[in-house]
C-alpha positions as CSV (number, residue, x, y, z in Angstrom):
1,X,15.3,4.3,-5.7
2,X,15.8,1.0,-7.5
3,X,13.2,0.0,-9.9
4,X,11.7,-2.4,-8.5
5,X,11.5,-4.3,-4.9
6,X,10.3,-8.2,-4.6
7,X,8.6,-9.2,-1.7
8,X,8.6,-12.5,-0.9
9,X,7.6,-14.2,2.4
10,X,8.9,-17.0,4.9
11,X,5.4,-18.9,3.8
12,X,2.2,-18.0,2.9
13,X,-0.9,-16.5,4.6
14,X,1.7,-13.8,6.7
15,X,0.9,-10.9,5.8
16,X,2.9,-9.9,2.9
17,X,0.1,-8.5,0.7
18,X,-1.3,-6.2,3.3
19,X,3.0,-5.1,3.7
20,X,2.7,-4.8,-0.1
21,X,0.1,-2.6,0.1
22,X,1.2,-0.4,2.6
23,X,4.5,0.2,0.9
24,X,3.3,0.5,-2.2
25,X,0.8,3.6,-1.5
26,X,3.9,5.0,0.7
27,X,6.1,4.9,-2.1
28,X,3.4,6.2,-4.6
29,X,4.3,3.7,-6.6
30,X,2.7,0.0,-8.8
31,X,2.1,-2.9,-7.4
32,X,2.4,-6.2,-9.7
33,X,1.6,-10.1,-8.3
34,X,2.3,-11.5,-11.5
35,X,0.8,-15.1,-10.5
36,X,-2.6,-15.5,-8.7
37,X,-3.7,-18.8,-6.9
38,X,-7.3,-18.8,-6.0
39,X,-10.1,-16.4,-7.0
40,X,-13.1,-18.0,-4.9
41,X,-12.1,-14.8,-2.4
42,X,-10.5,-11.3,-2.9
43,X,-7.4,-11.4,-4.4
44,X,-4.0,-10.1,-4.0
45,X,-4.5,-7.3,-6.4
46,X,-7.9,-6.6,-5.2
47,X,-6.6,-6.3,-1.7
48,X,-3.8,-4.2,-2.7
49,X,-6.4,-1.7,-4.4
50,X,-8.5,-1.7,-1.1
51,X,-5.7,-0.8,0.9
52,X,-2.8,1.2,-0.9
53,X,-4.8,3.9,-1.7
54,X,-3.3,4.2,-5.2
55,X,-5.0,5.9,-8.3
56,X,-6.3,3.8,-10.5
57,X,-4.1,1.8,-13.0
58,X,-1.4,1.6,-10.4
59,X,-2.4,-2.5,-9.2
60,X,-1.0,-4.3,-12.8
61,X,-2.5,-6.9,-14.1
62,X,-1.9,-10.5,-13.4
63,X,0.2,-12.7,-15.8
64,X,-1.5,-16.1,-14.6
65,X,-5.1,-15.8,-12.9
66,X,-5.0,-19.6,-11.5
67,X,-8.6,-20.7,-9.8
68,X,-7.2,-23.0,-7.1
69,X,-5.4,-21.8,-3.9
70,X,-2.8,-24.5,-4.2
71,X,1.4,-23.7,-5.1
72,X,1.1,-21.7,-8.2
73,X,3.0,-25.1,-10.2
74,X,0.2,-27.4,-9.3
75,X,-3.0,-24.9,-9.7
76,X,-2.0,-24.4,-13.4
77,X,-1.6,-28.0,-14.0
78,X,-5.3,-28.4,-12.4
79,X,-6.4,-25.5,-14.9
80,X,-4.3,-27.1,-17.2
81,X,-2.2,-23.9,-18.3
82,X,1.7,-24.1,-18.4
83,X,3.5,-20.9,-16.6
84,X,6.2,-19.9,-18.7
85,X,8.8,-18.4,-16.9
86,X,9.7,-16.1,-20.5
87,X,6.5,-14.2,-19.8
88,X,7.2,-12.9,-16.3
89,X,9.6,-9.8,-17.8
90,X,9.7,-6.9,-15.3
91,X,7.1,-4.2,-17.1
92,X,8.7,-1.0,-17.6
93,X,7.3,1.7,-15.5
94,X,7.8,5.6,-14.7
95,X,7.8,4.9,-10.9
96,X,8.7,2.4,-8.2
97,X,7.1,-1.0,-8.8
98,X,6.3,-3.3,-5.6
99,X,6.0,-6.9,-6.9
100,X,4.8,-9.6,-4.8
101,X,6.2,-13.6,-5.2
102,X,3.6,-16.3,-4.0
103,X,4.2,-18.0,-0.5
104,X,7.5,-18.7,0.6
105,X,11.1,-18.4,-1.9
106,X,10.9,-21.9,-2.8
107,X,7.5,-21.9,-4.2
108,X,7.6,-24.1,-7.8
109,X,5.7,-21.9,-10.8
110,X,6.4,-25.0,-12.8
111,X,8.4,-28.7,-12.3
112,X,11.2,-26.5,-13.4
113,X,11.4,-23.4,-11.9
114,X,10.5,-21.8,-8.3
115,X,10.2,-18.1,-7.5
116,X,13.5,-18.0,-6.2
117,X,14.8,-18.5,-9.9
118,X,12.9,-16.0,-11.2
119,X,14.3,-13.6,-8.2
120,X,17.6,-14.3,-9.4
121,X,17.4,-12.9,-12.8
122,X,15.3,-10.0,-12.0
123,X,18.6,-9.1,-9.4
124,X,15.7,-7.0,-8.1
125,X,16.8,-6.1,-4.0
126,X,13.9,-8.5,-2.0
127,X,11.9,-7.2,1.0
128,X,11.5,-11.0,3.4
129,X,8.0,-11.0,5.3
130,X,8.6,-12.8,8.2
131,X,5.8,-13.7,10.8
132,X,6.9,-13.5,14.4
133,X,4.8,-16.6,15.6
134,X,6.5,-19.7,16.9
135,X,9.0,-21.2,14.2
136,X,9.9,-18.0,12.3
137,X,13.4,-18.3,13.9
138,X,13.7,-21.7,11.3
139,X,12.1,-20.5,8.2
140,X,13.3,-17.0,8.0
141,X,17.3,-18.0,8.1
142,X,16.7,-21.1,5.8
143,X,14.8,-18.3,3.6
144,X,17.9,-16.1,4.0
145,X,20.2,-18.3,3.5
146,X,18.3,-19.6,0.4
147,X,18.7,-16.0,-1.3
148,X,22.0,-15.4,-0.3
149,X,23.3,-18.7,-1.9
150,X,21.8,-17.3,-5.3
151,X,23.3,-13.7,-5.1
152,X,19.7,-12.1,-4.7
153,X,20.5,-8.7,-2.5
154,X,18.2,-8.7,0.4
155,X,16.8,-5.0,1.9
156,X,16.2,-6.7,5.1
157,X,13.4,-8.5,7.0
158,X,10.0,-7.1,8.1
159,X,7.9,-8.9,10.9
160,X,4.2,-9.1,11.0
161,X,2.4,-9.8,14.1
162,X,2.8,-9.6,17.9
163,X,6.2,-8.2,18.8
164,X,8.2,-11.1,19.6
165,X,11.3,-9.8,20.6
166,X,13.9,-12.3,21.1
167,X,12.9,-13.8,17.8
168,X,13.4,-10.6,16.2
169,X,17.0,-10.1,17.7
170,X,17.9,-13.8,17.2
171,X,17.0,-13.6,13.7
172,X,18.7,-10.4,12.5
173,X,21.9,-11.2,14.9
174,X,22.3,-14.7,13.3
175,X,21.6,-13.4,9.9
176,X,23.4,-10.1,10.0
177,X,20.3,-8.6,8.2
178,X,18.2,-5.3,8.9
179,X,15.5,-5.4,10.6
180,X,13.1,-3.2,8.6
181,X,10.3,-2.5,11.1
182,X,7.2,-4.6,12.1
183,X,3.5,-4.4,10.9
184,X,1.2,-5.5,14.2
185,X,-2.0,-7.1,12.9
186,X,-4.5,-4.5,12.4
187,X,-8.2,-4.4,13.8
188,X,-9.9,-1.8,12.1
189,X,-7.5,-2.7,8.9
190,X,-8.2,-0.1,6.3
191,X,-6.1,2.0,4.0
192,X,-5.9,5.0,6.5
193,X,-5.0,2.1,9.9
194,X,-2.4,0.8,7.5
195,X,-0.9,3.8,6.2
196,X,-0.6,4.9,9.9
197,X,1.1,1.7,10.8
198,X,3.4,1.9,8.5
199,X,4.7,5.2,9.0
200,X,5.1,4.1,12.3
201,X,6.4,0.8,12.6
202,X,9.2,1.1,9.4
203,X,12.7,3.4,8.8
204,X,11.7,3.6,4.5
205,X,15.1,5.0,4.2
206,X,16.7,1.6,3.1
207,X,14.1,0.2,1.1
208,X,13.6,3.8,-0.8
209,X,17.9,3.1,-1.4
210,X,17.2,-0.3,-2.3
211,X,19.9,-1.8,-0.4
């Protein structure tokens, strides 16, 4: 497989880092959000280590560690620290490296540059989370259409939530993308309901090819 997969999301708050999780312990591989916003809560990384079920050492370190839960752009200039886009270089790994954007493409790291930038010089393929609640139809073709425009090759879409059928078909019809699978919202969610879930709900074969 490819070195590395991005996943990035239609927005934020859908799901992505439980995905991220699951796909990372499937793929028995690292997991890397290389920007944090907010740690009043459980992060990213933390989540990922509850859930993925990989050893230790596999959940990298973040690059920025911002304290506000705001766009990544404005919670450093509230900590007053300056992302620098030179320090996000893919880390060089012996396996399969799951790295997770903040929010949606679009998101601004700094009044220069957004994550779908940074997307487009990593030329890593991108996983798109996609939420199947009311409006996903509008923000996950603008998102596709967003990483098309900048040459960034796109694995396909995977929805989390309620199945939602039509939205489902309308997206990947209008888009001519792959529909990767969908995560239902999990109650128990644990490492072993997640795991289950996404052995279930995904075809890995395309995102192990990485295209």
């Amino acid at each position: 497989m490819s070195r590395g997969i991005v996943i990035t999301g239609t927005d934020t708050g859908i799901g992505k880092t439980v995905f991220s999780a699951g796909l990372a312990g499937l793929l028995d591989g690292f997991y890397w959000k290389p920007v944090q916003s907010g740690l009043d809560e459980e992060t990213d990384s933390e989540t990922v280590t509850r859930l993925s079920g990989l050893p230790a050492g596999r959940v990298l370190p973040e690059v920025y560690r911002l304290k506000t839960p705001l766009s990544p752009h404005r919670s450093a200039e509230i900590d007053g620290v300056a992302i620098e886009a030179a320090k996000l270089s893919l880390p060089d790994l012996p396996g399969p490296l799951i790295i997770e954007g903040a929010g949606g493409v679009m998101v601004p790291l700094n009044r220069q540059t957004r994550f779908i930038d940074i997307f487009r010089e990593w030329q890593l393929p991108v996983i798109l989370c996609a939420r199947t609640a009311l409006g996903t139809i509008n923000h996950t073709l603008l998102s596709i259409e967003a990483l098309r425009a900048r040459a960034i090759p796109l694995i396909g879409v995977a929805f989390i939530g309620e199945e939602m059928a039509d939205s489902q078909r309308t997206i990947t019809e209008f888009a001519n993308v792959r529909q990767l699978g969908r995560l239902p919202y999990l109650d128990p969610l644990t490492s072993k309901t997640l795991r289950e879930a996404m052995v279930s709900g995904f075809d890995l074969s395309p995102i192990a090819r990485g295209q």
